[in-house]
C-alpha positions in Angstrom: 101.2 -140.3 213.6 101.9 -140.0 209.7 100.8 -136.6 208.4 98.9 -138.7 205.7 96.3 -140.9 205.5 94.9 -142.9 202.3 91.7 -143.5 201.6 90.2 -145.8 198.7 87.0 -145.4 197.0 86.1 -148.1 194.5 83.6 -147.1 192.0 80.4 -149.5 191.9 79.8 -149.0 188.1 83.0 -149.5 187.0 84.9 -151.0 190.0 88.1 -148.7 189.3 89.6 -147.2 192.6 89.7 -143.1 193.5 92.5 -142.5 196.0 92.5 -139.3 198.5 95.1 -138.9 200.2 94.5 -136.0 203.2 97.0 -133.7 204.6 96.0 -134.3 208.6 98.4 -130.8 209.2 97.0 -129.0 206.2 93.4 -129.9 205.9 94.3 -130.5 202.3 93.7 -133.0 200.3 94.7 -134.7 196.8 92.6 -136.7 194.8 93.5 -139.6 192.3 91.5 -140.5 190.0 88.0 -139.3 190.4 86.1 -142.5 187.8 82.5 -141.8 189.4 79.1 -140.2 187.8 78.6 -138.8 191.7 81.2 -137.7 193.7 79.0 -137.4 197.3 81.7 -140.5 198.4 84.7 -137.9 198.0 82.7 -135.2 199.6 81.7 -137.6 202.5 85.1 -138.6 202.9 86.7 -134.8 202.8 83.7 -133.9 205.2 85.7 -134.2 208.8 89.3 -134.6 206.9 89.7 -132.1 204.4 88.5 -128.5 203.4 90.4 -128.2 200.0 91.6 -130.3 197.1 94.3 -128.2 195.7 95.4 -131.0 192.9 93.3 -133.8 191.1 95.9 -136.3 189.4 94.9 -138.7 186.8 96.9 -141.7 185.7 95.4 -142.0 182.2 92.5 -140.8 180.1 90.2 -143.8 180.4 86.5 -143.2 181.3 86.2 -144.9 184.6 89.2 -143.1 185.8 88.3 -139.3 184.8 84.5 -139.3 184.6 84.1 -137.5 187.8 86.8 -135.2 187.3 85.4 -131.8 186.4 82.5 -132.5 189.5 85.1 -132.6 191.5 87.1 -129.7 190.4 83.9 -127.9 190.0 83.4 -128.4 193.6 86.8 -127.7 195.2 88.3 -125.5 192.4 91.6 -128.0 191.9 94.0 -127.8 189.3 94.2 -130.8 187.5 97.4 -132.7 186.6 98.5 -135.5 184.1 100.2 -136.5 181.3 100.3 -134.3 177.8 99.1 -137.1 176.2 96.1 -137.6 178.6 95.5 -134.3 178.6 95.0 -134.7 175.1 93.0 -137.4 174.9 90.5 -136.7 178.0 88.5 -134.4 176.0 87.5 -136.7 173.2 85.4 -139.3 173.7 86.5 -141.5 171.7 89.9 -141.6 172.9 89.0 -141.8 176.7 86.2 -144.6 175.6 83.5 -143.3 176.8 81.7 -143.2 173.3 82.0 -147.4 173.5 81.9 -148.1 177.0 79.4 -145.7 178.2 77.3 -145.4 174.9 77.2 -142.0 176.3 80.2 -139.0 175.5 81.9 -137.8 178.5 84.5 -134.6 178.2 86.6 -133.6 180.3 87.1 -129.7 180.4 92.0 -129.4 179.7 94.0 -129.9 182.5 95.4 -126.9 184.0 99.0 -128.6 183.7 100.6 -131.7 182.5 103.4 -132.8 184.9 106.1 -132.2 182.0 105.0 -129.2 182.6 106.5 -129.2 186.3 109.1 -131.7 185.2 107.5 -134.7 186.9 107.5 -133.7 190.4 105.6 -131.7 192.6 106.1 -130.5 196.0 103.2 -130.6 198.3 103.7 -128.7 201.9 107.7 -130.3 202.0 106.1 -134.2 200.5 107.8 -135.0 197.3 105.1 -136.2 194.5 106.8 -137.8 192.0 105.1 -138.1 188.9 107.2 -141.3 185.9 105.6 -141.6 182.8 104.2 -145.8 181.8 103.1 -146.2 178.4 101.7 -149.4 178.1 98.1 -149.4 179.0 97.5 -146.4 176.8 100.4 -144.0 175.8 99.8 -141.3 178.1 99.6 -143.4 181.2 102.0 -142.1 184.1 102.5 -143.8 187.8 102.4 -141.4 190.8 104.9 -141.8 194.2 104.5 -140.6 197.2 105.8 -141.2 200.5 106.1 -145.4 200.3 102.4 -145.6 197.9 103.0 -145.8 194.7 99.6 -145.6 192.4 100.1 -147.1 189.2 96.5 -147.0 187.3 95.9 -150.0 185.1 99.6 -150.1 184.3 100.3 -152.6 187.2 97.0 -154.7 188.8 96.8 -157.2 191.4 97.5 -160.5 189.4 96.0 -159.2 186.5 97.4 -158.9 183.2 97.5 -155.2 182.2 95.2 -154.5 179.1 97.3 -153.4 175.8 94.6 -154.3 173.3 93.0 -151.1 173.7 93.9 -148.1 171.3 97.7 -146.9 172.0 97.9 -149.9 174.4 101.8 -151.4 173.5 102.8 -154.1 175.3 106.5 -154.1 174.2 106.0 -150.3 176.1 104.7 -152.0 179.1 107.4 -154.2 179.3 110.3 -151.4 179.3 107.4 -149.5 181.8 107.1 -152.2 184.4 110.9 -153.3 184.2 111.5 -149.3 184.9 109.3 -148.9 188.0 110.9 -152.3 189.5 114.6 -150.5 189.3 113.1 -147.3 190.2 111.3 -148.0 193.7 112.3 -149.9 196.6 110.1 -152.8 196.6 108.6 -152.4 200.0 106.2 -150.0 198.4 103.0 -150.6 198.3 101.5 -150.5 194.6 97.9 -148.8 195.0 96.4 -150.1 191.4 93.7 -148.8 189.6 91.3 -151.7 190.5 91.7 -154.1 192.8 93.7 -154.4 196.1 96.8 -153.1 197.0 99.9 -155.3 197.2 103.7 -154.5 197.8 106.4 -154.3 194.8 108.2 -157.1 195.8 105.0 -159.1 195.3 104.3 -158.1 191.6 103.4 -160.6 189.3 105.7 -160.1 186.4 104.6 -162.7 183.6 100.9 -162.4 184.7 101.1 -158.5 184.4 102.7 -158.8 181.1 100.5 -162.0 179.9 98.8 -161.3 176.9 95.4 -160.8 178.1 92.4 -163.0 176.4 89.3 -161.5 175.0 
């Protein structure tokens, strides 16, 4: 039996995916991206599975990926982990949209680290957690490995192209991003997206990721 199990939890406001991936041997958990105005899904979920949440990772700043962040953290007192450019831009609600997609301001309360800080890896009870930084969707977006999943935000969807059109969005970036993870991973892993389904590498759609997407 694998010592982890993945879980996904699609958001029904904003249809973006949380990921929790439990520790079966540790009781632990780690949650990715926590996009919900309630989190009583996660805490069903971690009910029979889990008893802490030692790390909440995000993938970028965007609203429906870090609304439910500091509930979460709140509740299982994690540390919280992304990019220094994310971390930046999660307290502002401007920069993490919220002021325009919400017409309401959410703040999230400064990560505890940024995974420069812990130079882009993370070793959770032996598992490697291999954090590679994406810019592309936004600046501070980073993809997350582990074990054969690899969770890649908004910077790689399921036949979708990747939105750039947003502020520090750069599709020239996502280009050099995308071309990195495919030389990077073996592509029998499966890419856990921000919203959608999952799919494996080998199966990405290049030119429809990196189609300019119409507004």
């Amino acid at each position: 039996m694998n010592v982890l199990s993945l879980k996904k939890i699609i958001n029904p406001r904003f249809l973006s995916n949380t990921y929790i991936i439990v520790n079966r041997q540790t009781s632990e958990a780690i949650i990715i991206d926590p996009g919900q105005e309630e989190i009583k899904d996660i805490e069903f979920e971690l009910l029979n599975s889990a008893n802490r949440v030692p790390y909440i990772i995000l993938t970028h700043e965007h609203f429906d990926h870090v609304t439910g962040t500091d509930l979460v953290r709140d509740r299982y007192k994690s540390t919280v982990l992304c990019s220094k450019i994310c971390s930046e831009r999660i307290i502002h609600p401007k920069k993490n949209l919220s002021y325009y997609g919400l017409g309401r301001d959410i703040i999230v309360a400064p990560p505890h680290l940024s995974c420069q800080d812990i130079n882009m890896m993370l070793d959770w009870h032996g598992r490697k957690i291999v954090f590679t930084e994406t810019p592309g969707h936004t600046s501070g977006s980073i993809c997350i490995a582990i074990d054969d999943w690899l969770f890649t935000g908004d910077t790689i969807l399921n036949d979708i192209a990747t939105p750039c059109n947003l502020p520090s969005g750069d599709r020239s970036a996502l280009k050099n991003s995308v071309d990195m993870l495919l030389q990077k991973y073996n592509k029998s892993m499966e890419v856990n997206p921000g919203h959608g389904e999952p799919f494996p590498l080998s199966e990405i759609n290049y030119e429809q990721v990196l189609k300019r997407k119409v507004v």
